[in-house]
N, C-alpha and C positions, 0 to 999 in steps of 0.2 A: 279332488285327487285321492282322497281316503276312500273312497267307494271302487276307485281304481283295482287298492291295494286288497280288496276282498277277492282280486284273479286270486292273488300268488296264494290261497289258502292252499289250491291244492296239492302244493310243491313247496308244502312246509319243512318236510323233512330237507330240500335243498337250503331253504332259509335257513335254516340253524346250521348245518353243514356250511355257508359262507358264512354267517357271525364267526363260528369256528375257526374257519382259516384266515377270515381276514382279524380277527384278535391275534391269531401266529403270525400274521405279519407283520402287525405294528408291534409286538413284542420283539419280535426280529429284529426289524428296522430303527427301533431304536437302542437296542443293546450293540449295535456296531459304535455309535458317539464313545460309549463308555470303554471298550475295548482299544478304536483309537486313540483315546487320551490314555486311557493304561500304558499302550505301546509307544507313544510320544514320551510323556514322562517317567514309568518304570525301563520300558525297555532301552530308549536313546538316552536319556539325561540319565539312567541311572542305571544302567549297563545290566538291564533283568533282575536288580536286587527289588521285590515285591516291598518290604517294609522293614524296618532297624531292629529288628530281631538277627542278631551275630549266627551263622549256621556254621562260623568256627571263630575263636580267640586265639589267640600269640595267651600265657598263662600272664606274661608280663601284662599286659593292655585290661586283663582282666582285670589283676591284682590294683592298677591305678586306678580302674574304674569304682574299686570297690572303696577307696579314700572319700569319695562323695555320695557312697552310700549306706544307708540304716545299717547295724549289722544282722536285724532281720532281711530287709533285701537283697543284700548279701548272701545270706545263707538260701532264701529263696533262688538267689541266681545262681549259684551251682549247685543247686537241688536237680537243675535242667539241664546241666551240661557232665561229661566225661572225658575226662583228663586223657588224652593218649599220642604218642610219640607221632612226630609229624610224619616216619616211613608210615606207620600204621596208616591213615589216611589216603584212601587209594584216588581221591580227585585233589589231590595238594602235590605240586612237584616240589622236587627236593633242590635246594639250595642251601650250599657249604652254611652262610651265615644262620640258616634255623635250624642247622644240622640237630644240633644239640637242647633245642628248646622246647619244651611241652607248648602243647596248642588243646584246647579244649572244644568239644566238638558239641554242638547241641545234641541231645539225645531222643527228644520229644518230638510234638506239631504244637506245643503251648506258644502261644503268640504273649511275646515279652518286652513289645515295642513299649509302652507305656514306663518298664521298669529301665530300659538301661538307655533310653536314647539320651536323654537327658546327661548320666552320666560319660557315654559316650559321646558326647559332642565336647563337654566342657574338656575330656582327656585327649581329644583333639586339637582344641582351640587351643589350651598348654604346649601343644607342639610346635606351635607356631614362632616363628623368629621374634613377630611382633613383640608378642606376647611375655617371651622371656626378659627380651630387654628391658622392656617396663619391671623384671621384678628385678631387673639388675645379674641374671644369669646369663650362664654360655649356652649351657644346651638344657636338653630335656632329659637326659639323664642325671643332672645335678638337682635342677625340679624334684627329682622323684626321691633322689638322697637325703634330699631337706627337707621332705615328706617324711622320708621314714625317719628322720632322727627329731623331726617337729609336728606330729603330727595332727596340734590343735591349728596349723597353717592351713590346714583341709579347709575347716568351716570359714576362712577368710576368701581361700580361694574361689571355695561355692561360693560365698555372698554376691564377690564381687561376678562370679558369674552369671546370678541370677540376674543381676541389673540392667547385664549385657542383653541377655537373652528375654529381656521382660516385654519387650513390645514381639518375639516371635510369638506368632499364631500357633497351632498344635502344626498345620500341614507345613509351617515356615521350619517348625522344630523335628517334624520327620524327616524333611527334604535333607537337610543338614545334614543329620543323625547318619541318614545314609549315606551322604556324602564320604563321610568318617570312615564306613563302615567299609566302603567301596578301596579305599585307601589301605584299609585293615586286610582285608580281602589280597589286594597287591603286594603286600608286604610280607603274606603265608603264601602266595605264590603261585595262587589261583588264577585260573582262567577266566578274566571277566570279561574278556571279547569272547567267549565261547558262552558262556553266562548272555550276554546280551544278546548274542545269534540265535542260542536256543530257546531265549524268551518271547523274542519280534516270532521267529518261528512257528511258536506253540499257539499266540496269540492270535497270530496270521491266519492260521489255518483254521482255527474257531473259527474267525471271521466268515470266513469259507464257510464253512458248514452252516451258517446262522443265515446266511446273505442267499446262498441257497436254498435252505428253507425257507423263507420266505418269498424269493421268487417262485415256490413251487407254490405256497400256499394261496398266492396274487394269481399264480395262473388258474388253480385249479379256482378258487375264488370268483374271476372273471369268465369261466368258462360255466358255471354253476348261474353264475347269474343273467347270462345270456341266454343260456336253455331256461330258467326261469320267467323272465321277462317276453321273452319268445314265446312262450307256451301262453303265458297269461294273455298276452295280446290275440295268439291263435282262436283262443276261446273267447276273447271277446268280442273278435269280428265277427265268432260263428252265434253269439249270442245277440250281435247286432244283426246280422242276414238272417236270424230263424225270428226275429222281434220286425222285423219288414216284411218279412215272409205275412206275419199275421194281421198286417195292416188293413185296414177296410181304407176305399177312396177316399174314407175321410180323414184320415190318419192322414193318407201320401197330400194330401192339399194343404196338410202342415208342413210338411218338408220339399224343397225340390229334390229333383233326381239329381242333380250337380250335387247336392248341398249332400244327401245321401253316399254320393258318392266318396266325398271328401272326406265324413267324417268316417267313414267305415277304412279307409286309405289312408291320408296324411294326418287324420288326429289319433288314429290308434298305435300309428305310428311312430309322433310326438309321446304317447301315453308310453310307447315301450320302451321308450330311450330312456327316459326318467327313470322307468322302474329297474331298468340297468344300474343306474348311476346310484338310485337310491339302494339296491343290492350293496354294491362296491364302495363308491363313492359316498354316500350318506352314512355308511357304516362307518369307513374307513376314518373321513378325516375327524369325529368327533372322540372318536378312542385315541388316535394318533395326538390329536391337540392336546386332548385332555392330559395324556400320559406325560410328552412331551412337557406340559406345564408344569407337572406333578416334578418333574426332573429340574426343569429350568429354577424350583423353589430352591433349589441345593446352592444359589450364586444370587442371593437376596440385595446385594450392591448392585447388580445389573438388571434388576426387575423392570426398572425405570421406563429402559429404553424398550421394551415389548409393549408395556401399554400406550406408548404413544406412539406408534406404530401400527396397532390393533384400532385406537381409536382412529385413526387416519385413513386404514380402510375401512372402518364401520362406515364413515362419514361417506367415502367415494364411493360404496358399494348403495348406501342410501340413495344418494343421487341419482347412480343409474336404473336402479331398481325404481322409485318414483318417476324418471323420465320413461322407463319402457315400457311398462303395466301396460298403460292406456293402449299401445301401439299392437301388443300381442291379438287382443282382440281383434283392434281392426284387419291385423293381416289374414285371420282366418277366414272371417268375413268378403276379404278382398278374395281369398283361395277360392271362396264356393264361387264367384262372381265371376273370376275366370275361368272356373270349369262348364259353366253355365253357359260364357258367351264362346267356349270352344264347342261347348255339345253343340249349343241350336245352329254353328256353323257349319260343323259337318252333318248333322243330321239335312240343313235346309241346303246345302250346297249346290244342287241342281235348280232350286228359285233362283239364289243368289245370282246365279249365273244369267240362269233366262233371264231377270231385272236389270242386269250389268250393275250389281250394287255391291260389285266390289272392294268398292271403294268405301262404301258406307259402313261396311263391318269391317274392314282394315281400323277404321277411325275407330268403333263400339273397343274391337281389343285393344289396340293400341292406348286406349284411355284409360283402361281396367288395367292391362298390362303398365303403362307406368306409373299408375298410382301403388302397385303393388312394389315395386321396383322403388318407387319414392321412399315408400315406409319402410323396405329393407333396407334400404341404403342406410335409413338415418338409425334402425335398431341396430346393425350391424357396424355402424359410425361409433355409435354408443358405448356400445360392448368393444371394439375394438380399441379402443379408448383403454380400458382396464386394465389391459396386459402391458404396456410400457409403464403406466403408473406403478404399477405393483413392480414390474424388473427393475422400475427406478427406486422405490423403494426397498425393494432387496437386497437392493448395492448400499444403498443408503445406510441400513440396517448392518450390513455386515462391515462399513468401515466404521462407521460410529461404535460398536460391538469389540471390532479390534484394536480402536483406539482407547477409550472406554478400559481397556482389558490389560492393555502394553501398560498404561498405569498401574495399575492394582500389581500386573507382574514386576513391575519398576519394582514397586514395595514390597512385594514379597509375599503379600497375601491372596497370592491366585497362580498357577499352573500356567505352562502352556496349553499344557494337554489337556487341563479344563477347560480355558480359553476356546479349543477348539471343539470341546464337546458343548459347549454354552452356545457355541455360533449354530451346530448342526442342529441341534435343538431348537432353536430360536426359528430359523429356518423351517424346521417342524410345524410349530407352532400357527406361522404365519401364512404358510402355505394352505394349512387346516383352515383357518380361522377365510382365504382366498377362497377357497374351496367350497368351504358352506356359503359361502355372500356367491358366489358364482349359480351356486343350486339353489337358491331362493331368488336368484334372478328368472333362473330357467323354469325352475315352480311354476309362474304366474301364465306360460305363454301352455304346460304341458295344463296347467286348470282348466284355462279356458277349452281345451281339446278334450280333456274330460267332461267338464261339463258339456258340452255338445257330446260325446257319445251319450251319454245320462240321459239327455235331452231323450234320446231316440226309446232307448232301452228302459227308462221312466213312462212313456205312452203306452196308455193302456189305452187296446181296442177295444173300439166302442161296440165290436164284433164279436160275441163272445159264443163261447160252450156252455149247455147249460151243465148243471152240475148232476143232476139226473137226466140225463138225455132218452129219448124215445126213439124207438126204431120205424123207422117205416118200413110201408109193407112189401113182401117181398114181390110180390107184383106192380106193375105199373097202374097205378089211381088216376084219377080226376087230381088237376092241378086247381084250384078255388081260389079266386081274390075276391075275398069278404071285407068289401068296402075300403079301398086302402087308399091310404092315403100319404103324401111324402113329402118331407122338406128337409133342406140340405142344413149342418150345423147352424146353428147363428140365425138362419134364415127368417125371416117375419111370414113368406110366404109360402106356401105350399103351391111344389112342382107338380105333384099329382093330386087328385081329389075325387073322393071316391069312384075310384074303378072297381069295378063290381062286373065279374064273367068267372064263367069258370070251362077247362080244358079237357077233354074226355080220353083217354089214351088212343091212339091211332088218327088223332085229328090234327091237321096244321094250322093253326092260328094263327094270323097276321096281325102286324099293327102298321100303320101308316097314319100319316100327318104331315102338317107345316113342318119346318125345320125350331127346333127350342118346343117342339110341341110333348116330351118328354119319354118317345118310342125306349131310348136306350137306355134311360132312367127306369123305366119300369120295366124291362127283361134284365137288369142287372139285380132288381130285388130277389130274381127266383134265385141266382145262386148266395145270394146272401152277401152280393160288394156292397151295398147298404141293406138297411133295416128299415122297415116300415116303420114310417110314426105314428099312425094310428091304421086301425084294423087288424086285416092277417094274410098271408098266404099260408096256405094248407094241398098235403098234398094226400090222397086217401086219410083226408079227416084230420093227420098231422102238422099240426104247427111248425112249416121249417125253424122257426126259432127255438123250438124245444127237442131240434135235432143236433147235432154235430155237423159241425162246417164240412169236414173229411167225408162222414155219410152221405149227405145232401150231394158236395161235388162230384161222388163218387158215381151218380145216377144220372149226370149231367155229362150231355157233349155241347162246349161252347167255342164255337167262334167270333171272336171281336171284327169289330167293325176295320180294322188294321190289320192285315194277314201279317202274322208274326212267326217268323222261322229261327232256328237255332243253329249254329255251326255244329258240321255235323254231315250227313250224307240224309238222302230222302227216307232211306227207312228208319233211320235214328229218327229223326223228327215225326215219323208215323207213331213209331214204338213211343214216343213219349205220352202218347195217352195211355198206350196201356202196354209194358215192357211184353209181356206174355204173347201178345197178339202173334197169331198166325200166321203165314205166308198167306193162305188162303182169304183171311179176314184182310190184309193188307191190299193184297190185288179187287177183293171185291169195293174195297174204298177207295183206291183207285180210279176204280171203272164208274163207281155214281157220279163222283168227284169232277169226271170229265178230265182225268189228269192222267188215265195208262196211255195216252195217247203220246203226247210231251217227254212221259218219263221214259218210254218207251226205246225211245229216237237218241236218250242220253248214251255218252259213250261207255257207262257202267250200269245203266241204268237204276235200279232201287238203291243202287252202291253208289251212285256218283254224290261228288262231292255236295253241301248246301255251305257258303260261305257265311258270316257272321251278317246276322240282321237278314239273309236271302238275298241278298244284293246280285247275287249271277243269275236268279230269274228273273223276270218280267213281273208287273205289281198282277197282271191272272194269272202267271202261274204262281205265284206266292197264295195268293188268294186259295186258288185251288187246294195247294197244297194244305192250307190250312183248316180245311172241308173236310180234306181228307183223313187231316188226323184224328179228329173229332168222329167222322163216321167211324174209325179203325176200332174207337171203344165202344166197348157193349150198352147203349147207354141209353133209359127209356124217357130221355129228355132231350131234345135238343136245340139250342138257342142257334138263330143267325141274328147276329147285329149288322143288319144293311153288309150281307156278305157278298153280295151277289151283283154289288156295285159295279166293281173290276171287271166283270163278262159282258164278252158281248150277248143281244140276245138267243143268237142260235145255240150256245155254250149254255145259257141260263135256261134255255126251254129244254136242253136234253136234260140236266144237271135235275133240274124241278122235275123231269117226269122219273127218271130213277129214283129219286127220294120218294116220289109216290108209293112206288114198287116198296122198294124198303119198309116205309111206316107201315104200309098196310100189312107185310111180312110181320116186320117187328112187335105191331100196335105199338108202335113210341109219338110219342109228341112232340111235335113240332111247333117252336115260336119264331115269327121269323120277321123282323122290323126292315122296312124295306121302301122305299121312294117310289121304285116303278108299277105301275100299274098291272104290269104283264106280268113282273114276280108273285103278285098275291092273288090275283083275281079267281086261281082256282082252287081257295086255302078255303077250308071247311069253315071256318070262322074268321071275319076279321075286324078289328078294333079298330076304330077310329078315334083317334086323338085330337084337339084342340085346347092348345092351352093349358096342359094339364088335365082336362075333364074329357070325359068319353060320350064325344059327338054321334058315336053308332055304333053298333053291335050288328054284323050277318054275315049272308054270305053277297057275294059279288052284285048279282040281280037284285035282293033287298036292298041292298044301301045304294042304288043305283036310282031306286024308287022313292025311297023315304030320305036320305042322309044328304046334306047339300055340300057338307063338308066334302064328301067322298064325289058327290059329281064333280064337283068343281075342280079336283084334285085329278080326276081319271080326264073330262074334257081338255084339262090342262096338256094333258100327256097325247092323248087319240081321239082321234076322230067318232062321230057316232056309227059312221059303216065300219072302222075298226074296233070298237065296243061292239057293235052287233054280230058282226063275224067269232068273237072269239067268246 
């Protein structure tokens, strides 16, 4: 899968661009927890008041406060504030009862929670009913009288406060503080329902702004990585179609064409899903977890419940991950096998039929088909499996989290609005922690889909360019086989053994034999679909192997032993030997072709349509057609592999005497591998093959005299008054 990720090089500047946004996301996403518990606990519990810093005093409330403090803190605490009449005050409504009282207004932003909560909670807790009774007073104004006329009663009354307040935590001693404060606030005549509205408000709309940026960062994110992922794949298909493209036959007899097919289709396919998720998704959840953990460290009493949670999916995600491995494989395996038994179905469908073996290949897919269906079921049984575990878990986790948490709230050392930033968190956390065990589940099935394109795109043909290549000559040469000889990869034995002739320009060469006697093994050497194992072909003196594949083909018109057509219309398929070719050059290949006759007759004629594989002609005129294309290019070579099969002979004897015309026009060469007797017999030269080794070398009358192979082969076929006549 790492060889994969060497696509995305070229759409690095996209990669960094989604690192980019997807870090803004999960910065995003997880600053709303923190804002919701702000607006839970400042906003609702504490009506907007942010922290126990006073943003005004009654002069009274200050003066008590200052009985329990240093007379340096003291002096520091009205270093920070400004005395001024409560009209002055333009957010304080007027009430007859503080008509007359100074109120002291903070002047600064110095945050001074630290210095007065403290004393502002114990000048609260004084106020209390409780509280006075126990010192045996009425109110809290006589408190304050016996303050001022006692005033070493102060450090009694701290003491005993400290005691009180000795098990509160610092957030147990703000929460309070502000409670105080919130009281204080009511009693100068403040607006703290207008206070709490324009807190939820403010905070609210943050929200807003934060929650959409990061949905824009997720989109543009996932959009970034789709064009990336897309693109890499684009290029790998085209690096797998130009790596096929270069195959010699003995490349493709490592791969089926199913199998070829699949992996260039459904595994790159596999490959680009991954590289999506690994974009988005691999990015995402390990920043998101990691942060999220980095958060969840703030509530070190609840740690507990996350790692046994995490270890719970390591364990279930283990499981399925070792149950599915093994299966990934097989299903890809099982893919080629079914592409395989749907090809040779439609390809053989007209046997099928004539055998009535209908039934026989109903049964071939049906076996392949629910074996494949068997294994889906149970990787998909598997996997499906995951997601109730983990939704049961989730619930699991969030009642035990809020149980867990209503204690610690009982006591006083934990929030609500923690509480619920611990759970969002937690949540975070797990879902990450789901998310990566999910992607290393999918890993193993998108490897093996990797490794099978590797597979193709790792083969190096056995076909190569030299590195100094030679040109041939711009004339048409003598074609030489100086002694050649040939065997297939692996093989023990040689298909060919020394053939030794050579081909003069303007001359048609035959070869003819038994069937496996090697005719189309040794005209696939000249364009280079293999390489001789020992000897040479040479053309004007040149070693085709010391030429360019592209050069060499470019000199060659070949038709295979299969007339093969394209979708498309008849002159597209003409034109694909040579785009350039002429009306004129097309009609004259046409008419040797034996095929302006046919095309002629069409209802568009050189425009009518050719459907996929040539399926709307007849196998001569496919045939034909495919003569034709071949003649349409300029070319001082031309191969027939047993092309001439498909014609009848009146079609094969006109077709053979216009290529006469032609070669001798052109002086091009002609090789032409062929069964019947009446195609070669009036070929300047013809080979005879057995077994690999060359039973005779002439022309028709010589090897008629000398060659037993070639009698036996032509008595096979005609008569000796049909041999004499022709």
């Amino acid at each position: 899968m790492t060889k994969a990720l060497r696509y995305l090089k070229p759409f690095w500047l996209s990669v960094l661009c989604i690192i980019a946004l997807v870090y803004g996301q999960v910065q995003a996403e997880l600053a709303l927890p923190d804002y919701m518990s702000d607006i839970v606990t400042y906003g609702i519990q504490y009506s907007g008041i942010e922290n126990a810093t006073p943003q005004a005093l009654r002069a009274s409330t200050l003066a008590h406060m200052e009985y329990f403090m240093s007379s340096g803190d003291a002096q520091e605490l009205e270093s920070h504030y400004t005395l001024v009449k409560q009209g002055d005050a333009e957010y304080l409504s007027t009430y007859p009862d503080l008509a007359n009282e100074d109120i002291f207004i903070h002047s600064d932003s110095t945050d001074l929670s630290d210095l007065v909560k403290k004393p502002l909670l114990i000048v609260g807790m004084l106020s209390e009913e409780s509280v006075l009774k126990g010192m045996n007073l009425s109110s809290a104004d006589q408190l304050w009288t016996v303050l001022e006329a006692q005033p070493q009663m102060a450090d009694q009354i701290l003491s005993q406060a400290d005691s009180r307040i000795s098990g509160y935590s610092d957030d147990n001693l703000k929460a309070a503080a502000i409670m105080m404060l919130k009281s204080e606030y009511k009693s100068l005549g403040m607006d703290t329902g207008a206070m709490q509205s324009n807190y939820i408000a403010r905070e609210g709309v943050t929200m807003l702004w934060i929650a959409l940026a990061g949905s824009v960062c997720a989109m543009l994110s996932a959009y970034l990585a789709s064009r990336a992922a897309t693109g890499a794949a684009r290029n790998m298909r085209r690096d797998v179609f130009a790596r096929t493209e270069s195959f010699s036959s003995e490349e493709f007899s490592r791969f089926s064409s199913a199998s070829l097919i699949t992996r260039t289709t459904n595994d790159i396919q596999q490959v680009q899903q991954v590289l999506t998720m690994m974009l988005r998704i691999v990015l995402f959840a390990p920043l998101m977890g990691f942060t999220a953990l980095f958060k969840v460290l703030r509530y070190p009493q609840m740690l507990w419940i996350l790692g046994l949670v995490i270890g719970i999916i390591v364990l279930v995600m283990a499981i399925a991950f070792t149950t599915t491995l093994p299966k990934f494989r097989v299903i890809q395996k099982l893919i080629d096998r079914l592409n395989l038994v749907t090809r040779e179905f439609l390809d053989g469908m007209l046997v099928i039929r004539a055998f009535n073996n209908q039934t026989v290949e109903e049964k071939r897919f049906n076996d392949v088909n629910t074996d494949i269906t068997r294994v889906n079921l149970f990787v998909n049984r598997a996997l499906a499996l995951i997601m109730p575990i983990m939704t049961f878990l989730m619930s699991a986790i969030s009642v035990l989290i809020i149980w867990v948490a209503a204690r610690q709230i009982d006591l006083g050392t934990m929030q609500i609005g923690a509480m619920m930033a611990f759970l969002q968190y937690a949540m975070h956390v797990l879902m990450s922690f789901m998310i990566v065990a999910a992607i290393f589940i999918m890993l193993p099935r998108s490897a093996v889909s990797a490794k099978r394109i590797f597979e193709v795109l790792e083969t190096r043909p056995t076909i190569l360019d030299p590195k100094d290549p030679q040109q041939l000559p711009a004339a048409n040469e003598p074609v030489v086989f100086d002694h050649v000889y040939f065997k297939y990869p692996k093989a023990e034995e040689y298909v060919l053994e020394d053939v030794n002739f050579t081909a003069q320009p303007g001359q048609t060469v035959a070869f003819i034999g038994s069937t496996g006697s090697g005719k189309s093994t040794l005209i696939n050497l000249i364009p280079r679909f293999f390489d001789v194992s020992k000897g040479s072909i040479s053309i004007g003196g040149v070693d085709i192997r010391n030429v360019t594949q592209h050069d060499l083909r470019s000199r060659i018109g070949y038709i295979p032993q299969k007339g093969v057509l394209f979708s498309g219309t008849v002159e597209s398929n003409l034109k694909y030997a040579d785009p350039d070719a002429s009306e004129e050059q097309i009609q004259s290949a046409l008419e040797i072709s034996q095929s302006k006759e046919f095309v002629d007759t069409l209802p568009q004629g050189a425009e009518s349509p050719i459907a996929q594989g040539g399926t709307n002609v007849s196998g001569g005129q496919k045939q034909r057609l495919s003569i034709a294309r071949a003649l349409t290019k300029k070319a001082d070579i031309f191969i027939f592999d047993d092309t001439f099969s498909a014609l009848d002979y009146k079609t094969d004897a006109r077709l053979r005497e216009a290529l006469a015309v032609m070669v001798r026009r052109t002086r091009a060469t002609v090789f032409i591998v062929a069964q019947r007797i009446s195609t070669i017999m009036h070929a300047d030269q013809i080979v005879v093959l057995d077994q690999g080794k060359v039973a005779g070398i002439g022309t028709h009358a010589e090897l008629m005299k000398n060659c037993s192979v070639y009698q036996e082969i032509a008595y096979s076929q005609l008569s000796k008054e049909e041999l004499a006549h022709e």
